[in-house]
C-alpha positions in Angstrom: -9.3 -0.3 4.9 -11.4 -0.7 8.0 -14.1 1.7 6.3 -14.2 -0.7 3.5 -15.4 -3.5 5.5 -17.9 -1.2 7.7 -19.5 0.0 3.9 -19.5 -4.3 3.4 -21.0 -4.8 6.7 -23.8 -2.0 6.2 -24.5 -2.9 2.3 -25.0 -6.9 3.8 -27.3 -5.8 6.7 -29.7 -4.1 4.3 -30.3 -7.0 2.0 -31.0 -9.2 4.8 -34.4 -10.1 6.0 -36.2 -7.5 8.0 -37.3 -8.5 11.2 -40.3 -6.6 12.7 -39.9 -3.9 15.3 -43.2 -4.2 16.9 -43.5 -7.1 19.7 -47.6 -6.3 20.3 -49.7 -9.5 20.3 -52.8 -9.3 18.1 -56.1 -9.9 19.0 -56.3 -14.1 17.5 -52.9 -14.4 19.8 -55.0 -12.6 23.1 -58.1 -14.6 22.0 -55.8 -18.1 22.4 -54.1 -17.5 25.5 -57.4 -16.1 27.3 -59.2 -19.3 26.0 -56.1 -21.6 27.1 -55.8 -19.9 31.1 -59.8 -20.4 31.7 -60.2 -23.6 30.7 -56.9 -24.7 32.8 -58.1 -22.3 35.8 -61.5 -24.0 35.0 -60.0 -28.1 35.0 -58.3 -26.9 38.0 -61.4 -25.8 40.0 -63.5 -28.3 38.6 -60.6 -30.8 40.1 -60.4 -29.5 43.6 -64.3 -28.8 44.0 -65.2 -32.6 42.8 -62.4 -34.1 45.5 -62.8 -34.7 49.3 -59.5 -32.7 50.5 -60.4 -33.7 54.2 -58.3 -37.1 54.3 -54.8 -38.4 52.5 -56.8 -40.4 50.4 -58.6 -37.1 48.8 -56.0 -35.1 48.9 -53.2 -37.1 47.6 -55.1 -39.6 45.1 -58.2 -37.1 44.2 -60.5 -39.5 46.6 -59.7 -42.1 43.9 -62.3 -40.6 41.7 -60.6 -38.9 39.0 -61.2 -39.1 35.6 -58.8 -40.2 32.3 -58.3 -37.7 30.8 -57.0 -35.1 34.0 -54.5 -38.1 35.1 -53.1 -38.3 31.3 -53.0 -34.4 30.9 -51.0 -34.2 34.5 -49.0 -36.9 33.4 -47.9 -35.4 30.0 -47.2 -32.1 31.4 -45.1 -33.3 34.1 -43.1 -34.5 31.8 -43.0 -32.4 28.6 -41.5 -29.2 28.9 -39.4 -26.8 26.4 -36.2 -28.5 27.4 -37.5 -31.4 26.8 -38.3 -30.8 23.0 -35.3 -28.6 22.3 -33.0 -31.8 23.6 -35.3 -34.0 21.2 -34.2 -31.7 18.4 -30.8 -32.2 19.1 -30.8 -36.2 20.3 -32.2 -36.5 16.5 -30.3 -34.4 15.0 -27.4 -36.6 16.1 -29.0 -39.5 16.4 -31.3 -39.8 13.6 -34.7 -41.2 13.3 -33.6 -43.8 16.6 -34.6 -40.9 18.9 -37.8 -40.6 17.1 -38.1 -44.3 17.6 -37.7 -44.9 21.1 -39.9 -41.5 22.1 -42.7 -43.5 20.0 -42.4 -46.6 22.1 -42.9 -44.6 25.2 -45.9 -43.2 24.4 -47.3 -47.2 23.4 -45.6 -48.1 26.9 -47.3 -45.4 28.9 
């Protein structure tokens, strides 16, 4: 009897999808993260070159001289991160559109 359900178990794997074995990156993916790490390596030189570290005010608050669009990307990324959309998924999935909702209002908020 047991043989029976191992020939069920084996005749079920083979009509299921077939995942690929090979976990190599191809050249687009390489292209992408290359492009992504120099131009944050590049924001973040660009950032520390431009602000007078020599006092609290520089170091701290960029010497008060930093522009839009570095604050709002600090900002986001402090406070996005993988958990934070996997918990999404779920808050909505229990939720409903609420969660969606309330997210939306922060972002008019901030």
């Amino acid at each position: 009897m047991s043989g029976e359900i191992s020939i069920q178990t084996s005749a079920m794997a083979s009509n299921s999808t077939a995942v690929p074995s090979s976990t190599s990156l191809a050249p687009p993916d390489i292209a992408v993260l290359v492009v992504y790490f120099v131009f944050i390596l590049g924001v973040g030189l660009w950032s520390m070159f431009r602000t007078n570290r020599g006092n609290v005010d520089g170091y701290f608050l960029a010497g008060r001289d930093m522009v839009w669009w570095a604050v709002g990307a600090s900002l986001f990324s402090s406070n996005v991160g993988s958990g934070h959309f996997v918990g999404l998924a779920g808050s909505g999935a229990a939720g409903g559109i609420a969660v969606g909702g309330y997210e939306w209002n922060g972002m008019i908020v901030v």
